[in-house]
N, C-alpha and C positions, 0 to 999 in steps of 0.2 A: 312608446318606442322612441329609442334615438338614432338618428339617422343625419349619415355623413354623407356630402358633396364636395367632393375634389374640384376644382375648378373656379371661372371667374368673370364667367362670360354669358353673353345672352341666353346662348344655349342653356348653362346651368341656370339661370333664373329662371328659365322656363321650366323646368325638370322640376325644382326647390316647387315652383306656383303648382304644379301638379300633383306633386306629392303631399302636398295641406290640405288637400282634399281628402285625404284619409286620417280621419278622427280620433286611430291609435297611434296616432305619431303624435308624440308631447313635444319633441326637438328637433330642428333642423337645424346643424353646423353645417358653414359654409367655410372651404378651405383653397384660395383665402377668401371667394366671393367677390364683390366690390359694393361700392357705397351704394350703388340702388339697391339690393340685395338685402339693406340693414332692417327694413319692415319685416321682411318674408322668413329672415334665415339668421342666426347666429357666427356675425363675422371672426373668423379666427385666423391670425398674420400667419400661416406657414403656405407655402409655395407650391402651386401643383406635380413641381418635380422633385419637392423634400419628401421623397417617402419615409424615411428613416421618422420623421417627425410628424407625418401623418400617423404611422404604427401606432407610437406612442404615442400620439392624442385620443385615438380612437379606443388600445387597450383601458389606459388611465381612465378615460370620458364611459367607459362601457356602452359603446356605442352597438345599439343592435343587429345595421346595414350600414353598409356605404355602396356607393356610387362614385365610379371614378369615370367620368365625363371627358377630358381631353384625349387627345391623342398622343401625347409625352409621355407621363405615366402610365398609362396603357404600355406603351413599347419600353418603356424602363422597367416593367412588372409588378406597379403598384398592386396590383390583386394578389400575385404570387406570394407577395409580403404582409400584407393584409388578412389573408386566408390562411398563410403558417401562421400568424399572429391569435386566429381564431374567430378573426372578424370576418360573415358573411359579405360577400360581394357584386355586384351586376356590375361584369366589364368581362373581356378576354383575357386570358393571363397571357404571358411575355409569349409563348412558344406560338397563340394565336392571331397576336397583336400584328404582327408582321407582315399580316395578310395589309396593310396599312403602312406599316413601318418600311418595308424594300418593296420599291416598285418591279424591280429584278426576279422577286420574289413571286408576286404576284401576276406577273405574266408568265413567267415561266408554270406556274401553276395551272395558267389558264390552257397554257400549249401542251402540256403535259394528260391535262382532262376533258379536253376539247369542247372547251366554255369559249362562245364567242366572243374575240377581242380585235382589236386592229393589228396590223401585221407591224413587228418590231427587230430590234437588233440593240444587243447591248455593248456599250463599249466602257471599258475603263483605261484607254489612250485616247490623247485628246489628237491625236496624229493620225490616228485608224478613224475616229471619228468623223475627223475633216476630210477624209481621204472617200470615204463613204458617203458623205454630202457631195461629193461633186457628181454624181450620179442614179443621187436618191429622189426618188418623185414630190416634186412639193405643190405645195404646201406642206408641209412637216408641224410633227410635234416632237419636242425637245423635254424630258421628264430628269428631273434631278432622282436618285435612287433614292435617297432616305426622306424625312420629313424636313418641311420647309415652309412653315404654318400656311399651308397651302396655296402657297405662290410657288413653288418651283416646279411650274409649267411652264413653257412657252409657246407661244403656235406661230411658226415662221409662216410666213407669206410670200419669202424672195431665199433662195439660194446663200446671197451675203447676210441676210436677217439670221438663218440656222446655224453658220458659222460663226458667227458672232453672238448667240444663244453658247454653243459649244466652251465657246470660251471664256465666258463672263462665269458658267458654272466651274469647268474645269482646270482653270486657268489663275480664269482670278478670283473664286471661290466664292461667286455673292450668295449661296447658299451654305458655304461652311463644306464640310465635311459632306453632305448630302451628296455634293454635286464631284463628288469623287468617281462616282459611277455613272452613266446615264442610260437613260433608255432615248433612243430614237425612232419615232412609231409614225404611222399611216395616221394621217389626216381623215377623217373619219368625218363625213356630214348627215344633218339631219336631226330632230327635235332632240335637246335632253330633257332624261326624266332622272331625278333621285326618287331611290325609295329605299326607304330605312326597314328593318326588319327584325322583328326580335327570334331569338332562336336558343335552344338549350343545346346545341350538339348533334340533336333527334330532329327535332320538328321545327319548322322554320313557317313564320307569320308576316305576311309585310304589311305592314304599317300604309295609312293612306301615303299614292303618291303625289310628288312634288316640282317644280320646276325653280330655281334658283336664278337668280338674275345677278349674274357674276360683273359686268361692265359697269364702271361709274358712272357713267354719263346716262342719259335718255337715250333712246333710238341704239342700243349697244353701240355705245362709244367710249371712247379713254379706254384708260387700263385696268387690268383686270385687277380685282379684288375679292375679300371672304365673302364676300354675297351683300348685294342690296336691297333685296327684299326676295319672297317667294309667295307663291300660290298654292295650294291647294284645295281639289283634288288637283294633276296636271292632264288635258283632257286630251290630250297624244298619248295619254296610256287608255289605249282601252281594256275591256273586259278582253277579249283576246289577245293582246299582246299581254298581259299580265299571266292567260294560262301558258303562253310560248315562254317567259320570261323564268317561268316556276320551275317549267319541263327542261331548260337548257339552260339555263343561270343559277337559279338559286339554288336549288337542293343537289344540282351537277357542285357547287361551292361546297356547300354544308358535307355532302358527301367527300370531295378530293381535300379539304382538312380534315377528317377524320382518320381519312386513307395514310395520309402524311402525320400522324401523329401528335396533331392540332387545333383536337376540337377548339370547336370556336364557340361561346355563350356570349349572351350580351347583346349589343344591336350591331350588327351587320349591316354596311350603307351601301347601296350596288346605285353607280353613278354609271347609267346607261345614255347610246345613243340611237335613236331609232333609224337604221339607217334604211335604205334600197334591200340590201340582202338580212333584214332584220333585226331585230334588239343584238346591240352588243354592249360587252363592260367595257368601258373609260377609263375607271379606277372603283377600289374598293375603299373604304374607312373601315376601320375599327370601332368606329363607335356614330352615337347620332350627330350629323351635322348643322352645322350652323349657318344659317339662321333656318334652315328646313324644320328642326326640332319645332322652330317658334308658329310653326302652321298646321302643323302635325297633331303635336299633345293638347292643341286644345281641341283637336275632334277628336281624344279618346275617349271614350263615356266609359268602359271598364274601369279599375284604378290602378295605376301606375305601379304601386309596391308590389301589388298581388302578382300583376304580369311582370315585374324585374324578380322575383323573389321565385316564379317557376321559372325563369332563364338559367338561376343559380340552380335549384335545385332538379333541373330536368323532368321538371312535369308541365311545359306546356302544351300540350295533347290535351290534356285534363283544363286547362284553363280557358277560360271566356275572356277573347281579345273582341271588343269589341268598338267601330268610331260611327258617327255620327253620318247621317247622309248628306248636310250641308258641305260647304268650304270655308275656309279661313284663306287670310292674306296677313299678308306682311310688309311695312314698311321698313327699312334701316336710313336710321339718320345719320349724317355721320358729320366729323369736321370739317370745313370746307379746305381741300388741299390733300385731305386721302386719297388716293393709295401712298401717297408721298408725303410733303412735309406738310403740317398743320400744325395749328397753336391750339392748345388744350387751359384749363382753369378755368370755364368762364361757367359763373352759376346757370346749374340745371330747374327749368321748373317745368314739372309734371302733374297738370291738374287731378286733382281726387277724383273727379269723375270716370279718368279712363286710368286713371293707377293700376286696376286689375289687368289691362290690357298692353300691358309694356311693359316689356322685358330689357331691363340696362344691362348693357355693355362694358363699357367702358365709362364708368364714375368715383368719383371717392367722395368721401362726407371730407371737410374740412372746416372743425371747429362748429358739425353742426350741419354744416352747407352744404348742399348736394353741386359736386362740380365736374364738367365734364375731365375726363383723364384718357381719352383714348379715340380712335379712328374712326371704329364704327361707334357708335356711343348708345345706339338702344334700338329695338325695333317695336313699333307699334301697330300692333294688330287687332283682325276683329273677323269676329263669323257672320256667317248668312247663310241666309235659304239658297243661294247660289253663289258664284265668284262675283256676280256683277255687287251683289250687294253689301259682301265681303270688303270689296274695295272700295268701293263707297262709304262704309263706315269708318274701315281703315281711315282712308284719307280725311274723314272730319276730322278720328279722332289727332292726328299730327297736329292740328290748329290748337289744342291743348298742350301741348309741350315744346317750349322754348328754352333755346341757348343762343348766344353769340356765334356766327360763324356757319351756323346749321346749312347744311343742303342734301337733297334726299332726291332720288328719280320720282318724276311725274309720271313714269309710264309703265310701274310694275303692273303684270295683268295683263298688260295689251294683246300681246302674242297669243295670251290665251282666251282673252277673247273675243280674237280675231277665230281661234279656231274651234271654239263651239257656237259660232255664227255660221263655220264655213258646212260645220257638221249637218 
């Protein structure tokens, strides 16, 4: 079998290492991938957003599956075009993706089917906006409507913080187009958990859960970024909140897109917050998140094709999802000077020992050379019989992989376990 991967990033590396594990896949194209990738996967230069030129690689290539991994093409309708093409797919098509693509969208969804969310107001005047701040309760959260490779959030802390969130999106457009609409929503505390979940439309599966460690710094500090490392399982989900989670979030979800004309296939990511009055949604993805993927798929023990392959064809009822009882961790290394300005090129080495265990980022081969090319630049992970051992191995293995520049938090984990200590 041949099999395509849209994408370019950790998360797809992880996906590519999980799917080699099944023994009738002859090929993995990576589109476009990046230089750590070149072991695992077949690099090929076209862009996650050239769908036009994905079609036609994948018709030509007689590609058996694809996999379309980001959240761009997802909401530009890569599967739409790919599956008129006649190429099977595991993602949402355009009319689903949205549930990711308009936060507008997706709250109004939530208040429409009475899925717990934090209480919001949309504005698309940046004058009604401000006009609304001077009387809104804060701490606030300021949400750009479209996508905004997951930074256009902001969490104001002061009255002049919100207002000046308002205007950086609407005004002076640091998110583009995005930040033409926004949402302004209730400050919401309390552990988060992601949990990713694979579903056909019908039946919905969640994947073990996770806890992402979004702050650059140690001790959640600096600013905020795609994720610096993760845990799983996350041990603020318990066995009951996951049955309250199933009864009033997910299949309430799976159900009001169905309702709306948008089934949804593919993984579905519900970015909860456990708060006082219960689990609520934060936000939804369209697809697996990153770097969560990289903690997740390595406690699948079923095989990755079989379960994406009943997401497309609506048989997972019938199918054995099944993960591991251990945990997995995750480090992200990244350039020192992320989420902001850093200097990239400098040679990447990743020892053979823990090569299986590391998913790149952001690199490129040059003439050969593996070198760094991006922010976050890889994460290094590892399992165990529990988180403590998970993280312990994680962290040796990082003493095998060296770059100029490198810096990574010392403290992923902590939170958690602090809190299967407290348990």
């Amino acid at each position: 079998m041949k099999i395509m991967v849209v994408g370019g990033g950790g998360r797809e590396h992880a996906i590519i290492k999980k799917l080699k594990e099944n023994k009738n896949i002859t090929e993995i194209f990576a589109l476009p991938g990046n230089g750590g990738m070149a072991e695992d996967a077949t690099l090929v230069n076209i862009g996650a957003k050239d769908i036009e030129a994905q079609v036609k690689f994948a018709v030509e290539n007689k590609i058996d599956y694809a996999v379309v991994a980001p959240d761009d093409p997802l909401v530009l309708g890569a599967v739409d075009a790919l599956t008129a093409a006649g190429i099977s797919c595991f993602g949402p098509n355009k009319a689903a993706a949205i549930i990711e693509g308009s936060k507008v969208f997706s709250k109004n969804l939530m208040k429409k089917y009475n899925i717990p969310t934090a209480q919001y107001e949309v504005f698309s005047s940046k004058e009604d906006a401000l006009k609304y701040l001077e009387t809104a309760p804060i701490p606030t959260v300021i949400k750009a409507d479209g996508l905004a490779l997951g930074k256009g959030v902001i969490i104001a802390e002061t009255r002049e913080a919100a207002k000046e969130a308002v205007i950086s999106m609407m005004e002076d457009k640091v998110f583009g187009d995005s930040g033409s609409t926004i949402v302004i929503e209730e400050f919401l505390t309390g552990p988060e958990v992601s949990v990713l979940s694979f579903t056909d439309g019908k039946t919905v599966i969640p994947m073990v859960s996770s806890q992402d460690h979004k702050r650059a710094l140690d001790g959640d500090k600096g600013l905020n970024t795609g994720g610096m490392g993760t845990v799983a399982p996350n041990p603020y989900y318990t066995d009951e909140i996951a049955k309250e989670c199933m009864e009033t979030i997910f299949i309430p979800t799976i159900n009001a897109m169905n309702s709306e004309n948008r089934t949804f296939k593919g993984c579905l990511y519900f970015g909860l917050m456990l708060t006082e009055k219960g689990p609520k949604v934060i936000e939804y993805n369209c697809r697996f998140g990153d770097p969560e993927t990289q903690v997740v798929l390595p406690l699948l023990e079923s095989d990755l094709l079989t379960v994406m392959k009943a997401t497309t064809n609506g048989t997972l009822a019938e199918t054995e999802v099944k993960f591991s009882k251990g945990a997995c961790a995750c480090v992200v290394m990244a350039s020192n000077g992320y989420p902001q300005k850093y200097e990239s090129g400098y040679e990447l080495k990743i020892g053979k020992d823990v090569a299986d265990k590391v998913y790149v980022a952001g690199a490129k081969l040059d003439n050969g050379v593996l070198k760094t090319a991006g922010g976050r630049v890889l994460g290094v992970t590892d399992t165990g019989c529990d988180l403590k051992e998970a993280l312990k191995k994680a962290y040796k293995n990082v003493e095998s992989v060296t770059f100029e520049n490198a810096f990574y938090r010392k403290d992923i984990g902590a939170k958690a376990l602090k809190a299967l200590e407290e348990n």
